[in-house]
N, C-alpha and C positions, 0 to 999 in steps of 0.2 A: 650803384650798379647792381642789376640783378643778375641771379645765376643764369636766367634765360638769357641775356644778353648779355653774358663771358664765355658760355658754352662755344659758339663758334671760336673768339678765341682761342680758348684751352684746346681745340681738336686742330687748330692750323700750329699748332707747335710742333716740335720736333721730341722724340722719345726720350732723347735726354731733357730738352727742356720740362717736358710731362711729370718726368722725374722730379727734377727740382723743383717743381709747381707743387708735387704730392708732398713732398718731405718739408715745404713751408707751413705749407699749409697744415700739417700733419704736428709740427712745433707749436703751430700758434692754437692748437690744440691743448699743450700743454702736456703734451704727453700720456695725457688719460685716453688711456687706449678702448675705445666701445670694441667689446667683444673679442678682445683678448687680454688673457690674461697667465699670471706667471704663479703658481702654486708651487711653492718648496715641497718635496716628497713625489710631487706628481710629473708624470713624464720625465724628470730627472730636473725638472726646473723650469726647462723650456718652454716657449712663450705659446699655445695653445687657444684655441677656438674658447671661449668662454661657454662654462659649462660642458665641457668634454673634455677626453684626454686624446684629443689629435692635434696635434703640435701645427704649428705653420712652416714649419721645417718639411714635413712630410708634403705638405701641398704642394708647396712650393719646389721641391723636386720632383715629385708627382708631374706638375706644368712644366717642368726642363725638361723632361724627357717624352711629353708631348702628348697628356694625357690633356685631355680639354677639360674645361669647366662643366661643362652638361656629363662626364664622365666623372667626376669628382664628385657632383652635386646624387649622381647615379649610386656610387660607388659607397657615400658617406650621406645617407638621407635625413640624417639629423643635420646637417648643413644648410644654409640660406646662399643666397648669391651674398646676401650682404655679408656672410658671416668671408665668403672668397673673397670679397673686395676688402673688408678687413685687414684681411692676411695680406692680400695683395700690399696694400699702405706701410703693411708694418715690415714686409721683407725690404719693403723699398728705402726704408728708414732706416734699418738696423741690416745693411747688406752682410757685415763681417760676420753678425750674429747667427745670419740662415747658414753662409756657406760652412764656415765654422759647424752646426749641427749635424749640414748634411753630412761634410767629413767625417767627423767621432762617428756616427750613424751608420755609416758604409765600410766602415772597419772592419 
């Protein structure tokens, strides 16, 4: 099967199944995460855009509270979309790990 011809599939699913499609798929990856990455001393540990010190925590609340991609991407121009979609994959995998950050964070 080719991606061109799953893509419909994957967009008639439902938000939680998108979820668990990304977090399979995101395993059978092996956990080698492109573009992010976790640096002891930096940001406090926390899992970060590769090659910078902005966390996926901060985007990732940054999008809860309703700031768009094209405003992040504004915002933080050393950013790609892939570098959002990234983060996107990896909040979606490690949920207790964002919310957990953004908590300690907001302190």
């Amino acid at each position: 099967m080719t991606l061109q011809k799953l893509e419909p599939e994957l967009l008639a699913l439902t938000p939680n199944e998108k979820a668990q499609a990304i977090q399979i798929l995101a395993q059978s990856l092996g956990n080698a995460w492109r573009g992010i990455e976790k640096t002891p001393g930096v940001c406090g540990g926390d899992a970060c855009i590769s090659g910078t010190r902005i966390p996926v925590w901060v985007l990732v609340n940054a999008r809860n509270l309703g700031i768009s991609e094209a405003q992040l991407l504004k915002d933080y121009p050393t950013l790609s979309a892939t570098d959002l979609a990234n983060a996107w994959v990896y909040a979606t995998v490690y949920p207790e790990e964002i919310t957990t950050a953004i908590r300690e964070n907001e302190e």
